[in-house]
SEKELO-23298 format. One record per residue (C-alpha): residue number from 1; x, y, z. Coordinates in pm, 1 decimal. Layout:
REM SEKELO-23298
@seq:NUM	px:X	py:Y	pz:Z
...
***
This chain:
REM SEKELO-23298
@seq:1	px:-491.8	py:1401.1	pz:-328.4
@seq:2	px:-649.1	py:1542.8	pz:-36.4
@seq:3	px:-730.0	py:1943.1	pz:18.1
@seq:4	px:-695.6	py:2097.0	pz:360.5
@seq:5	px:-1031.8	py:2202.9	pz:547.5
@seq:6	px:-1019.1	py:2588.2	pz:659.9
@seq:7	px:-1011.3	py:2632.2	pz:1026.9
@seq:8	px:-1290.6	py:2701.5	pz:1266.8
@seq:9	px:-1329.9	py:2728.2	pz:1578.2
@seq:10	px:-1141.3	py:2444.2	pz:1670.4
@seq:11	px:-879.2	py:2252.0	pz:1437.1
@seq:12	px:-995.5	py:1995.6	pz:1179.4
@seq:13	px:-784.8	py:1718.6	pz:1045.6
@seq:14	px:-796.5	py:1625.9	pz:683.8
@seq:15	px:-741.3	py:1216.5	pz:722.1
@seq:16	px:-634.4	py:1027.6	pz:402.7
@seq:17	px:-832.3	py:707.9	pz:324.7
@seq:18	px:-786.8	py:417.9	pz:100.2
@seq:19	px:-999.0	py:108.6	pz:5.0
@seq:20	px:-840.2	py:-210.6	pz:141.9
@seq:21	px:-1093.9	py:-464.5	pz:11.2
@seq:22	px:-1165.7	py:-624.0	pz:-321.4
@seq:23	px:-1415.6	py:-467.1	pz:-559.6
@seq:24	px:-1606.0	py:-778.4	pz:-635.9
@seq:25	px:-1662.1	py:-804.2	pz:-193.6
@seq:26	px:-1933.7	py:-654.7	pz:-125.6
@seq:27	px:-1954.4	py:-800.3	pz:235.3
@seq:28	px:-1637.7	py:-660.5	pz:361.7
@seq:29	px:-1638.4	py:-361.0	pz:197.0
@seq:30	px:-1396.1	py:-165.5	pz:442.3
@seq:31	px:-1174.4	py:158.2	pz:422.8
@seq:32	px:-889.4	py:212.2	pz:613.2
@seq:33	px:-733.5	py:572.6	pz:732.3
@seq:34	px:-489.1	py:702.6	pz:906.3
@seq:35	px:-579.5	py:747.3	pz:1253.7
@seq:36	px:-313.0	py:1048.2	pz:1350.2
@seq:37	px:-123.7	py:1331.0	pz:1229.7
@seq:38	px:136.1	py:1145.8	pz:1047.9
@seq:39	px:-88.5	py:1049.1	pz:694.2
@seq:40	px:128.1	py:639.3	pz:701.4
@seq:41	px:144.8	py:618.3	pz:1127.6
@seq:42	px:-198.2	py:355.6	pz:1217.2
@seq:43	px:-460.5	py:272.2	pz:1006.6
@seq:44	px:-858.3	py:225.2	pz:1148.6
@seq:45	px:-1122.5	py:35.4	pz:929.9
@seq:46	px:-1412.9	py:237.6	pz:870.9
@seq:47	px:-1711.7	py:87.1	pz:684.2
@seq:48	px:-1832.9	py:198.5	pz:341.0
@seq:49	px:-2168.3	py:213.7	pz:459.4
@seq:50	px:-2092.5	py:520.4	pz:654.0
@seq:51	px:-2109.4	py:744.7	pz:365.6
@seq:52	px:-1878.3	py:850.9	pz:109.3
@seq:53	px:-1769.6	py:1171.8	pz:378.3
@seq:54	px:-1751.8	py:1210.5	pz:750.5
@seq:55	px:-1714.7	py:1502.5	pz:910.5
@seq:56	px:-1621.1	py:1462.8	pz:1309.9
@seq:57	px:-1540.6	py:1768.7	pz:1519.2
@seq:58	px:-1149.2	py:1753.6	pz:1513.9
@seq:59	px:-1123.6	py:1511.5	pz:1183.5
@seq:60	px:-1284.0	py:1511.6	pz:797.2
@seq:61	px:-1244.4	py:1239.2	pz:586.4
@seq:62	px:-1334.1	py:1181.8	pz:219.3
@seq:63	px:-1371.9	py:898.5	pz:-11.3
@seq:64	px:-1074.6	py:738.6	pz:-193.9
@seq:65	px:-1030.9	py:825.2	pz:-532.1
@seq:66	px:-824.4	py:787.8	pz:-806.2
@seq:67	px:-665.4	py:563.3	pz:-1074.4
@seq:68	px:-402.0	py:316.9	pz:-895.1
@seq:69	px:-544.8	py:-13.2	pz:-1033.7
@seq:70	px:-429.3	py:-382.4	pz:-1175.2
@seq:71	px:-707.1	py:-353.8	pz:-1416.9
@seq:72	px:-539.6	py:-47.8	pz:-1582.7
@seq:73	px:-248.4	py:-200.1	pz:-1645.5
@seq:74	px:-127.5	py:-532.9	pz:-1822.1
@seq:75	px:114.4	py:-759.6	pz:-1666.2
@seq:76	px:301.6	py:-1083.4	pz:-1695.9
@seq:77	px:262.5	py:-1036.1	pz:-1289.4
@seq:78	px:286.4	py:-765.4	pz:-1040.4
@seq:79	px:558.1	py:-587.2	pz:-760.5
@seq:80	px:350.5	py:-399.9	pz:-517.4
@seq:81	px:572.9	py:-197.6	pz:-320.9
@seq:82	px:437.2	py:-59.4	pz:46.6
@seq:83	px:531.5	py:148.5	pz:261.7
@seq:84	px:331.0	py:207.2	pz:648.8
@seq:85	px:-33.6	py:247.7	pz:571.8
@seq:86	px:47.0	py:248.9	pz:210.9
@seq:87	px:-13.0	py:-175.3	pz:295.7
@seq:88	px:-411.8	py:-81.5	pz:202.9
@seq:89	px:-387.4	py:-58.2	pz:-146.4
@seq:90	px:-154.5	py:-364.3	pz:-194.6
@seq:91	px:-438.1	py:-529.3	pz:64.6
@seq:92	px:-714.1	py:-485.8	pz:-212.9
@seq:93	px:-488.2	py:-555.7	pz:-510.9
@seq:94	px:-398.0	py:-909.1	pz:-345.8
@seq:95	px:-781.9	py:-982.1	pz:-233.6
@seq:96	px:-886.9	py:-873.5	pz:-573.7
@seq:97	px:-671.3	py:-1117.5	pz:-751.6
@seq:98	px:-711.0	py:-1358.6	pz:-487.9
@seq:99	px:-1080.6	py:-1340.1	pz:-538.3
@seq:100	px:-1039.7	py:-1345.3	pz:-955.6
@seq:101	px:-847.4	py:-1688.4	pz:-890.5
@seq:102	px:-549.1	py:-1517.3	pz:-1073.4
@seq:103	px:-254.2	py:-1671.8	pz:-1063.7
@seq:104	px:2.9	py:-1405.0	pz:-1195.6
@seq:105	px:297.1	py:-1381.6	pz:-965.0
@seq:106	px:274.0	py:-1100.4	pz:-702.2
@seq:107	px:573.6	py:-981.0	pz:-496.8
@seq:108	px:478.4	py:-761.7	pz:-190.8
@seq:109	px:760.2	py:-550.3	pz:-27.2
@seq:110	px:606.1	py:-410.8	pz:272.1
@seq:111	px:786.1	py:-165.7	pz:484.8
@seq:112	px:767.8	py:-82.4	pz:834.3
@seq:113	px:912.8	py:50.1	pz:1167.8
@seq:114	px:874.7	py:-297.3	pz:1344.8
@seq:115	px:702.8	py:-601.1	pz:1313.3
@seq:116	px:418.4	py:-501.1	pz:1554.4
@seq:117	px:367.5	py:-172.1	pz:1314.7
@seq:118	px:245.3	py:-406.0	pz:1020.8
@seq:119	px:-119.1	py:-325.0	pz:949.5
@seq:120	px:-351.9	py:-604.3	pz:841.1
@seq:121	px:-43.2	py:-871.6	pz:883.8
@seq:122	px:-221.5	py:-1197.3	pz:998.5
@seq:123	px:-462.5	py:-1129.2	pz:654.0
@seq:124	px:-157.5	py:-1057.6	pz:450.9
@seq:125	px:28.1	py:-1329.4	pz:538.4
@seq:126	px:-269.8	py:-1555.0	pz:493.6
@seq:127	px:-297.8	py:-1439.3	pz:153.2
@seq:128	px:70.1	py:-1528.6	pz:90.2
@seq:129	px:33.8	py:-1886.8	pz:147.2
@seq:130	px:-131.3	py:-1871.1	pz:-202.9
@seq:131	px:119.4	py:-2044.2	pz:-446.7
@seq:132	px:219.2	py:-1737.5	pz:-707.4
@seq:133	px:222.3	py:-1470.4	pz:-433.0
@seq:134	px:561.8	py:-1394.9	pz:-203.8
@seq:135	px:525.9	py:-1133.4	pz:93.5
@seq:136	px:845.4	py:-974.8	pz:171.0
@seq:137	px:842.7	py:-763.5	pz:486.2
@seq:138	px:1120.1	py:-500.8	pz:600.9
@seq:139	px:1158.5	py:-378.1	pz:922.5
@seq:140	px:1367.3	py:-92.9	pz:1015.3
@seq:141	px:1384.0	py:-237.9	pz:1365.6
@seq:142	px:1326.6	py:-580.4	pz:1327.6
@seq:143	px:1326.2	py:-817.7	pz:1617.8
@seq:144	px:1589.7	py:-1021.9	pz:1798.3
@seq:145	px:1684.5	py:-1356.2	pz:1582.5
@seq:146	px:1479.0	py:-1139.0	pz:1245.2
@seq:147	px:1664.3	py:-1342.3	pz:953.8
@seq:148	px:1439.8	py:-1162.7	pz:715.1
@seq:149	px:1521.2	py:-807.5	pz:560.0
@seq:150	px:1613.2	py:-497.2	pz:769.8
@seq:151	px:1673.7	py:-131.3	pz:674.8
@seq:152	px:1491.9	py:8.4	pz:374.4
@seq:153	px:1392.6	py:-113.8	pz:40.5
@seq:154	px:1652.4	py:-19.3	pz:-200.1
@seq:155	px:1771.3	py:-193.0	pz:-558.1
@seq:156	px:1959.4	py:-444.8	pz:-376.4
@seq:157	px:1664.4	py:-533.8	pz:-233.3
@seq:158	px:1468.9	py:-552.3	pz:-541.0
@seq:159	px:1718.5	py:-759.7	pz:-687.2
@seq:160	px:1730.1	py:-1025.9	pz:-407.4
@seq:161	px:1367.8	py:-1110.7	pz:-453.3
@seq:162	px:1225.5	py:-1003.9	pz:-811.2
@seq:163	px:1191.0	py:-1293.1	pz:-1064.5
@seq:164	px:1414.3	py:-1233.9	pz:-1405.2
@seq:165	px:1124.2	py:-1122.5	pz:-1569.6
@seq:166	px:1057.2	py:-809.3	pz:-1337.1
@seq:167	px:1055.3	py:-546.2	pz:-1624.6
@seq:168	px:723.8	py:-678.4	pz:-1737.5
@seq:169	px:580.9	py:-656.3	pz:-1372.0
@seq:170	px:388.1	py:-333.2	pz:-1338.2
@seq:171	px:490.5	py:-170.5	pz:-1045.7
@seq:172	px:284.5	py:-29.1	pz:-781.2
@seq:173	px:417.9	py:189.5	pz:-519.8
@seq:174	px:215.1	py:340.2	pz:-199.2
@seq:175	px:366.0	py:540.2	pz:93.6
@seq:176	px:517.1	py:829.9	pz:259.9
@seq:177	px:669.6	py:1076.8	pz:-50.9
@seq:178	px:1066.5	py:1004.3	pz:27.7
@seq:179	px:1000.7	py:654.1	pz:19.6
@seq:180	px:810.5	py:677.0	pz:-310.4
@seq:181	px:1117.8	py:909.0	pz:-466.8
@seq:182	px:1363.1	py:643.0	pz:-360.5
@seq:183	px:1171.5	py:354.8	pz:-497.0
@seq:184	px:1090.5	py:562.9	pz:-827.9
@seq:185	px:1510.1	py:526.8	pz:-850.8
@seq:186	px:1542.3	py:197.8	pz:-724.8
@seq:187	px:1325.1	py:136.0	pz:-970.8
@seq:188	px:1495.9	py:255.0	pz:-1281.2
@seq:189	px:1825.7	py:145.5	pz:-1170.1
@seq:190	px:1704.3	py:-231.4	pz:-1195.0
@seq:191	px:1636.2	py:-156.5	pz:-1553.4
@seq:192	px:1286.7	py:-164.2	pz:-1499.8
@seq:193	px:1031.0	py:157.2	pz:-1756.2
@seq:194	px:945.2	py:426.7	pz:-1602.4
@seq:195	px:633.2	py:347.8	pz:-1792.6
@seq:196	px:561.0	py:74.8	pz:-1581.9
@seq:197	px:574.0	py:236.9	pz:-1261.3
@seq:198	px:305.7	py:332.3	pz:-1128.7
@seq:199	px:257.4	py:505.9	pz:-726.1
@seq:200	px:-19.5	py:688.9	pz:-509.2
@seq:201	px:56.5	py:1002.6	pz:-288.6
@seq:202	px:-109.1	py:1089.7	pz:-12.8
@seq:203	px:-6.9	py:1438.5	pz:9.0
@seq:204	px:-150.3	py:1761.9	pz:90.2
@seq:205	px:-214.3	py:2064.1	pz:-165.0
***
């Protein structure tokens, strides 16, 4: 959760960050932010070697933190569910495993506006060319001829494209707060635990 910075002399920005590479990489340790007002609008990589916080004159940034991990939670496989910038934490999750050799099935469902709004897609797609991992993108305004999904993620969705053993998946869910609160119900009415979901806010307090 991030904390707002008091104001002075001029206006600072508190700017959410997340880690978007694996643990075990040390050489491309990156982070990614938002970039704008709007916490899920762009994301900019900013390297770890920087510090653990920046302060610039209009924008502060501090270091991820938190629990939203694979290795806290047991699975048969894995949903990760993203929505704008919320891609980053999905981004490590599938490098992580990626660089583990596991071969547990992951299914992505990453949201966006359009298909130029997808951060990090030529390395996501990339990743899901590995054999146990399916990408699923959905585009609110997808492009002419788009025969993938459109709209917004609901249960439907989740149906279409989760294997029959999907209540074992632990589910991981990143974005903007409605989205999360929809998927949270999509979610349940699949049948799936709540136990076994699992999201990170980026939200202000």
């Amino acid at each position: 959760m991030a904390s707002q910075l008091p104001k002075v002399g001029m206006e600072e920005l508190e700017l959410p960050q997340a880690t978007s590479s694996s643990p075990g990489s040390r050489l491309r340790m990156a982070r990614a932010v938002s970039a704008a007002r709007r916490p899920y609008s762009r994301a900019v990589l900013w390297p770890v070697c920087q510090g653990p916080s920046i302060s610039l004159p209009r924008h502060h940034m501090r270091s991820p933190h938190g629990v939203f991990s694979i290795d806290q939670y047991e699975g048969a496989g894995f949903c990760l569910i993203a929505g704008g910038i919320g891609i980053v934490p999905a981004l490590s999750m599938l490098r992580t495993l990626a660089d583990r050799g596991d071969v547990r099935s992951v299914v992505l469902l990453s949201a966006h506006r359009d298909w130029d709004s997808i951060p990090f897609r030529e390395e996501i797609d990339e990743l899901a060319g590995r054999p146990n991992v399916r990408v699923v993108h959905v585009l609110e305004q997808p492009p002419p001829g788009w025969t993938g999904e459109s709209g917004y993620i609901d249960a439907g969705t989740l149906r279409r494209h989760l294997p029959s053993v999907n209540p074992r998946f632990p589910f991981f869910i990143c974005g903007p707060n409605p989205m999360l609160d929809a998927m949270e119900a999509a979610i349940l009415a699949i049948g799936v635990p709540a136990d076994r979901i699992h999201t990170e806010r980026f939200a202000w307090v």
